[in-house]
N, C-alpha and C positions, 0 to 999 in steps of 0.2 A: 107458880114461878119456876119450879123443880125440872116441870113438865118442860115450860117453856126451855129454858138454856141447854136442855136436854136436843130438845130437837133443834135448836141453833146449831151446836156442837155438831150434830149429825152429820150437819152438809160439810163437806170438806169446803175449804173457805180463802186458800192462800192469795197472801199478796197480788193482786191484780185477778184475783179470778173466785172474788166473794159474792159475784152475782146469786151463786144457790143460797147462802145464808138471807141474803138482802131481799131474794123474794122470799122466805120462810117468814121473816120478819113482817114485810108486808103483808104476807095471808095471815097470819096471828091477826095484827093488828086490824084489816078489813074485816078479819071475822068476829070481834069485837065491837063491830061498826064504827070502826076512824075512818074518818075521810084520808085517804094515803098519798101523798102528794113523791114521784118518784122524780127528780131534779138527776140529770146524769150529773153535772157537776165535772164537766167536759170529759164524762169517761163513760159513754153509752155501752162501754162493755159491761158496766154492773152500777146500774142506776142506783142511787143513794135512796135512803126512805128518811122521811118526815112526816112528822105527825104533828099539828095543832089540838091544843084542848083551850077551849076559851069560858075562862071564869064568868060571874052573871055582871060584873062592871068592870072598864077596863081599868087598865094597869099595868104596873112593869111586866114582863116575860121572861121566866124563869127558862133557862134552857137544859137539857140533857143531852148528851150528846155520847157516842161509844162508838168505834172500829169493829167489823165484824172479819176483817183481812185474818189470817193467822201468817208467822213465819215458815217459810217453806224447810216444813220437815214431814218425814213420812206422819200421815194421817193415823191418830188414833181415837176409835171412837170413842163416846158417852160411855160412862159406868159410877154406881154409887157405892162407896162403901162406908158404913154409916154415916158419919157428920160433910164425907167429903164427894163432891162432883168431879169426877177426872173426866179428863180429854181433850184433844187438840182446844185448843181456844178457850179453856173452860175458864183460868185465871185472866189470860190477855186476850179479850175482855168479855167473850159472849155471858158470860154467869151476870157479869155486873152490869151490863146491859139491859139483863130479864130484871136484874131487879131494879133499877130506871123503870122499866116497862111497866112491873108489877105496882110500881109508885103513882106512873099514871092512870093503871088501871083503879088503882085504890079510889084516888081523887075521884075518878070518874063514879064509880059505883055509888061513891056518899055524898055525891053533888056535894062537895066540898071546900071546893073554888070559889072563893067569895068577890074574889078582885085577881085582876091581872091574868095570863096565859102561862101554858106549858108549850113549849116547842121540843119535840123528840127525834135528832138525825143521828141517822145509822149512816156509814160509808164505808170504800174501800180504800187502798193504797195508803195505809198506813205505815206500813212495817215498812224500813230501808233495809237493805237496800234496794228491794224489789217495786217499793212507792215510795213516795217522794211527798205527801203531803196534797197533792196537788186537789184532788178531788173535794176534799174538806176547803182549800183555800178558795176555793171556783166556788163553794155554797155560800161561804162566808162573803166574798165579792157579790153574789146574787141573791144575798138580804137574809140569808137560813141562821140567823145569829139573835140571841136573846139580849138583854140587858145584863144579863150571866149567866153563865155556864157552870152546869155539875159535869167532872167527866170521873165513871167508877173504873179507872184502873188501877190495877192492885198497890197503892200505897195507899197508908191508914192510921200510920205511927207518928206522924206529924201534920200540921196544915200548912204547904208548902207556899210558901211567898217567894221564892227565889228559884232559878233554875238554870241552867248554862247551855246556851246554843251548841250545835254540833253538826259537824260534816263527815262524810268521809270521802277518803282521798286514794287514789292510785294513780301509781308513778311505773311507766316503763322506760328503762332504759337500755338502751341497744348502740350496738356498735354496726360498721356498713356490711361487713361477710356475713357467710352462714357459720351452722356452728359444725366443728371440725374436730377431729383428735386432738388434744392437749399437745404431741409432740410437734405437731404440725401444724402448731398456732401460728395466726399471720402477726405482724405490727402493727394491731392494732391495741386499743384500751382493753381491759378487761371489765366488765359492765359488772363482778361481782364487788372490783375493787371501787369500781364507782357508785356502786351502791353504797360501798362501806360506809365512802367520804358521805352521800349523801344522809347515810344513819348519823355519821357525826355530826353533820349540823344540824339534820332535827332535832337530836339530842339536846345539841348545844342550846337551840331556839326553846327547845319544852323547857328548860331552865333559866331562861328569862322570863317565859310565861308566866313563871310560879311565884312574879312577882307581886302579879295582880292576883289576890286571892279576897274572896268573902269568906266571911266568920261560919256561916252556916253549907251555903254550895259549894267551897273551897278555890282553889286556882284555876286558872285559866291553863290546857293542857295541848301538847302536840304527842299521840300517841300512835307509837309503830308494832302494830301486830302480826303482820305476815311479810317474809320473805321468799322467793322462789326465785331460783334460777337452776337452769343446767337438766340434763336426762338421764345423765350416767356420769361416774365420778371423774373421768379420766377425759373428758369431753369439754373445749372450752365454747363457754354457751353466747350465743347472740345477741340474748334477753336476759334481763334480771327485773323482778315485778316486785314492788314495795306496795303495801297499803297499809292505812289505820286511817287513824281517827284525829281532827281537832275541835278543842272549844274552849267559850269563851262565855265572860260574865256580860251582864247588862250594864250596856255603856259601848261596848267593842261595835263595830259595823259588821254584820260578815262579809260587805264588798273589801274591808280592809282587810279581813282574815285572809280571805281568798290569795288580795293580791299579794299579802305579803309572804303567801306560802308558794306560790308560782314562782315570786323574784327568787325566793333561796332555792327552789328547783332548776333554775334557769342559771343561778350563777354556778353551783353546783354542775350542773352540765357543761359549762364554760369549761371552767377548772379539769374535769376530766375527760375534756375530751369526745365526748357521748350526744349521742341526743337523750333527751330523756322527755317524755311528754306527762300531761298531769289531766286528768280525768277528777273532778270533784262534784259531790251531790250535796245537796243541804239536806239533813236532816228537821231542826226544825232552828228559827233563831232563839235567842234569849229569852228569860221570862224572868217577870217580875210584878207584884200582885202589894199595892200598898196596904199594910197590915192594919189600918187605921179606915180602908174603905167600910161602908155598911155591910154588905157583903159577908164582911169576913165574922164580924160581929155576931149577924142573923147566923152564919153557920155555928159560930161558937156558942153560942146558944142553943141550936136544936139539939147538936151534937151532947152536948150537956143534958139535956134533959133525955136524949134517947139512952145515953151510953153512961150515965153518972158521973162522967169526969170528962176535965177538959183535955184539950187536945195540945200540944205543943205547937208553937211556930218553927218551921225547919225550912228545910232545903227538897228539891223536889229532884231527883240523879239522873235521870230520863230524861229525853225528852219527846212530851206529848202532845197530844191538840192544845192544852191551855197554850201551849207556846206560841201557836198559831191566832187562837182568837186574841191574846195580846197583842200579839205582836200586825196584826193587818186590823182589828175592830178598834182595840181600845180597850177590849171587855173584860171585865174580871173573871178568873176563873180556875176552881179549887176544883184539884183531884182529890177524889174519896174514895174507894172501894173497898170491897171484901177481904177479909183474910186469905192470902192466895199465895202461891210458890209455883216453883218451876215455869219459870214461862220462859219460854226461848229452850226448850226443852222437850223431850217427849214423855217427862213427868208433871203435865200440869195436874194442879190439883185446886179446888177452891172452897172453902165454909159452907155449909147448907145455911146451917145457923145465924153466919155474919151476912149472908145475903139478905137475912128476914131484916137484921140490921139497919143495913143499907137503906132496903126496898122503905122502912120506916121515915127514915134521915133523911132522904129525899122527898116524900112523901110533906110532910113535918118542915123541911125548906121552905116546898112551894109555897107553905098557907103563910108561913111568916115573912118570907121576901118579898112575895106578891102582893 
């Protein structure tokens, strides 16, 4: 399993360009002898892999599923240093992925499959804001979706039933001239004062939000992370660039997010004068996982007996592919993964140890779901 995430890591892998990962994964697994089924998943720039394993009578089909994209940050390779596997992608998510793999390899070795399937998709275009989901929802549309879904990204501290959709957002706002000396500004708006006004009504807006809150995922949020305007200090500028982030609990639409962040951009631009234009990407929508499905049961059970204690019911702060099979299948679907840090970072790091965990817990799923 070691071996394996090792050489996953290897390929550099980023967002929209994890083709080298995704054939690695393919020759493991053909070398293995799985029949390797490569669905582009409308992104023939880096085919998806799927793997079936069929039990000796049928049955439900347990699915696996893991991103092999990483965030576009300089590439650092594989390295172990005792208990931990560092490197690009090691925590989000190629380590948890091998140990998915290492589960079905188990199964397979001990003819162990008594009833029902494993289905195992690897994909790209995960990570936003470089993908968009789209390749995962194009498999899921073309049948690559179990009766449930394990996905091992790094949360491990609760069993998330809940989780809040997310977009992000960019606003430019410009005035008609170029941009000039400060003394020799024309009459026109000033695009940093009009940003201001628009900071304010986000603001304003993120504090209505907060009224809609869950116990465990919390409020519904409008958040502003970057500002940009201007070249030099004394220069009055043409552009001023606003972006973050919104979201929302289960229940909200995102077609009603959208529009209702468009309307306060548009009036906003009314009010000062400006144009201002709005560029928005879905992350992924809402999630939501009934705590009383079978499902969840069968997990709180293996998990029990691999791990000696139970697990809590929480909130899940991310959003991941469960969001996606929810939210377009129907399907249920619990993230579990390794002990892991730094992701979105160029200090990933992830458990040797909690991989064997994992690779277990999935393993130990499949015979009880299935």
């Amino acid at each position: 399993m070691l071996e394996m995430a090792q050489k996953l890591i290897a390929r550099p892998s980023r967002t929209g360009e994890a083709k080298p990962a995704l054939d690695c994964l393919a020759d493991i697994l053909q070398a293995e002898g799985f029949s390797v089924e490569r669905p582009n998943g409308d992104y023939p720039q880096a085919p998806a892999v799927a793997v079936r394993w069929l039990g000796k009578k049928p049955g439900k089909t347990l699915q696996y599923n893991g991103h092999l994209d990483t965030v576009h940050l300089p590439f650092i390779p594989p390295s172990v240093e005792g208990d931990l596997l560092r490197g690009s992608g090691s925590s989000d998510m190629k380590a948890g992925t091998a140990a998915a793999v290492e589960a079905l390899l188990a199964l397979r070795d001990a003819d162990a499959l008594e009833t029902g399937a494993i289905l195992l998709t690897a994909h790209d275009l995960h990570e936003t804001p470089w993908g968009d989901g789209s390749q995962l929802n194009a498999l899921i549309r073309a049948g690559y979706v179990g009766d449930a879904v394990l996905i091992p990204e790094y949360l491990n501290t609760v069993l998330p039933i809940i989780g809040r959709g997310g977009l992000t957002w960019k606003v430019n706002i410009q005035r008609p001239g170029p941009p000039i000396h400060e003394v020799m500004r024309p009459a026109e708006p000033s695009v940093i004062a009009a940003g201001a006004e628009l900071v304010r009504r986000m603001l304003a807006l993120d504090q209505d939000l907060k009224r809609k809150q869950d116990p465990m995922a919390g409020s519904e949020s409008l958040f502003i992370g970057q500002i940009h305007s201007g070249e030099i200090y004394n220069q009055y500028p043409q552009l001023c660039r606003l972006e973050g982030t919104r979201r929302w609990l289960p229940g909200t639409r995102h077609a009603d997010v959208e529009l209702q962040l468009r309307q306060l951009i548009a009036q906003a631009a009314q009010a000062t004068e400006t144009t201002m234009s709005a560029e928005m990407q879905l992350m992924r929508d809402a999630f939501l996982l009934d705590r009383h499905h079978p499902f969840v049961a069968t997990f709180q059970n293996a998990y029990q007996t691999v791990s000696r204690q139970s697990l809590p019911i929480g909130a899940k702060p991310f959003c991941d592919d469960g969001n996606s099979f929810w939210a377009l299948a129907n399907v249920p679907a619990i993230t579990h993964g390794p002990q892991a840090g730094g992701a979105h970072t160029l200090q990933e790091w992830v458990s040797i140890n909690d991989l064997v965990r994992v690779a277990k817990l999935y393993a130990l799923m499949a015979l009880e779901y299935c």
